[in-house]
N, C-alpha and C positions, 0 to 999 in steps of 0.2 A: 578570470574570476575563479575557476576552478581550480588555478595552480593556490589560490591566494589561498581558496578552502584547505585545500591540502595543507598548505602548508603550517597552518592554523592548530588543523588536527593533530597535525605530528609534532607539533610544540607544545599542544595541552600534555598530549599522551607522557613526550621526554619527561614534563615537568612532574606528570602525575608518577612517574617511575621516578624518580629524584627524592618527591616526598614519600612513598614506600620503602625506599630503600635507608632514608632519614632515619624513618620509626624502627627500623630493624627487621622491616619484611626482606632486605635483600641478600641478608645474609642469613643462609640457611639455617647453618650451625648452630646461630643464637640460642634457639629455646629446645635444641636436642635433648636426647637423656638417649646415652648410651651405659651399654651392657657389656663389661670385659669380663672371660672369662679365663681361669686362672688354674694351671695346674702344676702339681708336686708329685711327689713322689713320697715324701714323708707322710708318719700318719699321723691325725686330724690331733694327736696329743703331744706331739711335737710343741717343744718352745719358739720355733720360729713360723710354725702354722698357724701357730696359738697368736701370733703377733700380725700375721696376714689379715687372720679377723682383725683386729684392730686396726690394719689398714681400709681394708675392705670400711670399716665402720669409718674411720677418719676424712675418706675421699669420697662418701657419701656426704658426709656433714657439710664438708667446705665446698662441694660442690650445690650444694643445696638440693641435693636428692639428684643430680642428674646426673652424675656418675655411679654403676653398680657394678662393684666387685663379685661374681662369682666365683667360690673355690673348689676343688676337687681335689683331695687331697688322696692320699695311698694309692697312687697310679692307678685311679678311676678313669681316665682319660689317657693319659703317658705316660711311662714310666720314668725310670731316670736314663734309661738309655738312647731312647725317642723321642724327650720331648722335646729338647730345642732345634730337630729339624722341625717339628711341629710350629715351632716358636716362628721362626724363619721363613715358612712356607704361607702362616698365616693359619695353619690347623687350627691355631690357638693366640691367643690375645697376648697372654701374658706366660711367664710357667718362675717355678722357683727352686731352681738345681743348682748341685753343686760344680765348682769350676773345674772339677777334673774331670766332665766330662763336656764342656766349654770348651777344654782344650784339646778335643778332637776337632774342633773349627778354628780357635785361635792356639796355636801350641804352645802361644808364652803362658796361656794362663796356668801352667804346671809348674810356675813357681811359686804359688802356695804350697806344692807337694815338694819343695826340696828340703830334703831333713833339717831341722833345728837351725831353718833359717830366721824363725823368731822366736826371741828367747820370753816373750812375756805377748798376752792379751794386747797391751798399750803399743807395741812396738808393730803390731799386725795394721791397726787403724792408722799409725801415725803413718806407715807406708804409702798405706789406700790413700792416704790424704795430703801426701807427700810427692805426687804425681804419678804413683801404682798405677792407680784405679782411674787416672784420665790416660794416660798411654794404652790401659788394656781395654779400655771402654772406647777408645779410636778407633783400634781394631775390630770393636763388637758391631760399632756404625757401620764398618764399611758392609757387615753381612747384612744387615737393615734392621737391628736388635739394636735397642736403647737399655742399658744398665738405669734400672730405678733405683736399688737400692745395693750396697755392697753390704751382705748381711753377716756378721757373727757366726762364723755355727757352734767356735770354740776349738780347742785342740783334738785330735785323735789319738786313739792309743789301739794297744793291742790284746786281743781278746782268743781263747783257743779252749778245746774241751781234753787235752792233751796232757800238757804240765803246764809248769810252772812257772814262764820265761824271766828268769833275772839279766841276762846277759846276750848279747846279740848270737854269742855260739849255741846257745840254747834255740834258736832257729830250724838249727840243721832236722832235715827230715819232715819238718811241718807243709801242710800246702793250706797256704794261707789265702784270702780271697781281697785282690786289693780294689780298687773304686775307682781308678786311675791310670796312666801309664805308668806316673814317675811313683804315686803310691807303689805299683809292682814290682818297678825299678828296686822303690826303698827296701820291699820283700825280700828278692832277689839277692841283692847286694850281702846282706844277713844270712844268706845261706839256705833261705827256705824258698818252696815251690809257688810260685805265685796263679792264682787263677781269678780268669775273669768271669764276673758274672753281676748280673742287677741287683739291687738293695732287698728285691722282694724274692729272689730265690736263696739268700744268707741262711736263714733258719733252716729250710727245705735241705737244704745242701748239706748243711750242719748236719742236719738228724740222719741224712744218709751214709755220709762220710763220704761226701765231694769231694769237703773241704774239713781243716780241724779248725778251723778259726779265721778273725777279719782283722780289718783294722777299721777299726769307723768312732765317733764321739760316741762318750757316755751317754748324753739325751738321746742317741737313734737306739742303743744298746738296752735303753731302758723300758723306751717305747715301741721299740718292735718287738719285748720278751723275751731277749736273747739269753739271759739270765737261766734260761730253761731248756738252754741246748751247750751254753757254753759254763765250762768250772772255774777258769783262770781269767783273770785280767792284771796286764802289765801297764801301768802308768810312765809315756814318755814323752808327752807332750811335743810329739816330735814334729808333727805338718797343722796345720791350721787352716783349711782346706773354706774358703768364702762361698755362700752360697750368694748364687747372683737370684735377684730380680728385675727379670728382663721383661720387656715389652715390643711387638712387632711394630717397627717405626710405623711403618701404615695405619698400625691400628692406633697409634701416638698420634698420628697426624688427622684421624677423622674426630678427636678432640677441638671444641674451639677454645680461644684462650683463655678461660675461664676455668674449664674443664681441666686445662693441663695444667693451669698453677695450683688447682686447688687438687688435684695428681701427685705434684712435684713435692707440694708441701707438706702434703699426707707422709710422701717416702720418709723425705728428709726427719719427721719427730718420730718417725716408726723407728728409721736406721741408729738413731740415737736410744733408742727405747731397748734396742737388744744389744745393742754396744754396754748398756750398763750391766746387762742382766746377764750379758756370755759366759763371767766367770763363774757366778754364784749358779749359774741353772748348772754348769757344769761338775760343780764340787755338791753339790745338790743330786743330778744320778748318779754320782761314786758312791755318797751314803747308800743313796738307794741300792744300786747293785750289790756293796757287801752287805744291806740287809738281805738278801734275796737270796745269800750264800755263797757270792764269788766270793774267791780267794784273789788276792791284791797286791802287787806287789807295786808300790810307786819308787822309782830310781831316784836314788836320790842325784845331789848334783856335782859331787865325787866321783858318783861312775858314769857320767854323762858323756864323756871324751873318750870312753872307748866306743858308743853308742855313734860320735860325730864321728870319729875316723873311721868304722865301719861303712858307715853309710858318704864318705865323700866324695866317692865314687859319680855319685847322684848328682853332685854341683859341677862335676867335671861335663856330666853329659849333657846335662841343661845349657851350659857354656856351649858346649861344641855343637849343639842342635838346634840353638836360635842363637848365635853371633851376638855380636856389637849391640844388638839389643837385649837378647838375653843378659849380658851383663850389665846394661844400664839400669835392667828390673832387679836386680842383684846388688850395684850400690845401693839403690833407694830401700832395699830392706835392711841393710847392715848397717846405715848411717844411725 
């Protein structure tokens, strides 16, 4: 009689756990609202920060409020040279740097920085989307980082408080501050002294004469008021350097699947929202910087072959330092 109770009870109970977990009591997840938080290194006037709010906004909405972007932008939290151990360790949720310095973890990401390996805006994305950006986002998996978004930042060029650089020999004597290995490389190669240092000691460095000059995009140059340390700028459209937005798979994965689609779906209208807007924000701080009173010089496409054989050096070493795969990330740009 007593086993028959038992076994009564432990049938109601099974059943009553069956219908809880029906209604959606048995999954935790369901009716979470979580909190990611987000850091850069750019500051807050940046066109791709300016476009994070709109993320931040977009994966609120489709989440129905339960997803919350926190941002932090001008290395409030990490700089650009710390934050994707941050990223990795779980410091931090999310962060949005650029890939040259990704590629102190993964090393292929330093073909963004091989000279005048794209010759236009359209030919950078069609790469990314051309299996780039799934071979290098494999590689970002296995360190437990999900690439959300492969973002625009636009070309770099070269900027100095020195002269006037028309010509790659006009290098000689500069110590320039590159963002990168292979950006240093690119330095180097051209005859000038290359130094490393973070995005937020450029100006610092400037004014003391660390350094005479950088190489970084128009949008960072306008927005961090480099205008007021540096007199020159040389237009070479030479590296196109993606800034990733990454996410700590862990922190990916304490999403339930709602969360992550309406995540996923957020990145993807965001990624296209600065894909349109890379060239024109870009031609957009050249105005601005010669309003401000640099002096400008854009090369034309006449002297651009002495600019690629200077620097081929660069494709040589990229080759010889990631193998069979480096050169596989290498077709898929030149096609």
């Amino acid at each position: 009689m007593k086993w028959t109770k038992k076994v009564a009870v432990a049938a109601l109970a099974a059943a009553m756990a069956l219908t809880v977990a029906g209604c959606g009591g048995g999954d935790k997840k369901a009716d979470q609202k979580v909190t990611l938080k987000m850091a850069t290194a750019l500051p807050s006037s940046h066109p791709l920060v300016k476009a994070m709010d709109v993320l931040k906004n977009k994966a609120n909405e489709k989440s129905k409020g339960s997803v919350t972007i926190q941002i932090y932008p001008a290395g409030q939290l990490y700089n650009d040279k710390n934050m994707n151990d941050a990223i990795i360790s779980g410091g931090i949720d999310m962060g949005l740097n650029t890939v040259g310095r990704w590629a102190t973890i993964v090393p292929a990401m330093d073909i963004f920085d091989v000279p005048f390996i794209f010759p236009s805006y359209e030919k950078v994305d069609k790469a990314i989307d051309s299996g780039l950006g799934e071979k290098l986002g494999s590689e970002l998996m296995k360190k437990g980082v999900r690439p959300l978004i492969w973002a625009d930042y636009g070309f770099v060029q070269y900027a100095n408080n020195k002269k006037l650089v028309k010509t790659p020999a006009d290098f000689d004597g500069l110590k320039i501050r590159g963002y990168s290995k292979y950006s240093a490389e690119t330095i180097k190669a051209m005859g000038a002294s290359s130094v490393n240092m973070g995005s937020s000691e450029v100006y610092m460095g400037i004014q003391r004469g660390t350094i005479d000059g950088q190489t970084s995009g128009t949008t960072a140059m306008r927005d961090r008021k480099m205008y007021e340390v540096h007199k020159y700028l040389t237009v070479t459209n030479h590296a196109s350097p993606e800034f990733i937005v990454a996410i700590n798979e862990k922190s990916y994965s304490k999403l339930n699947a709602d969360q992550k689609k309406a995540l996923d779906a957020a990145a993807i209208e965001v990624r296209d929202m600065i894909r349109a807007n890379a060239k024109a924000e870009d031609l957009k701080a050249l105005a601005d910087l010669k309003a401000k009173g640099m002096e400008v010089y854009e090369v034309p496409e006449n002297e651009l072959q002495a600019w690629r054989d200077a620097t081929k050096p660069v494709w040589d070493l990229f080759i010889k330092e990631n193998g069979k795969f480096g050169q596989e990330l290498i077709d898929i740009c030149v096609k």
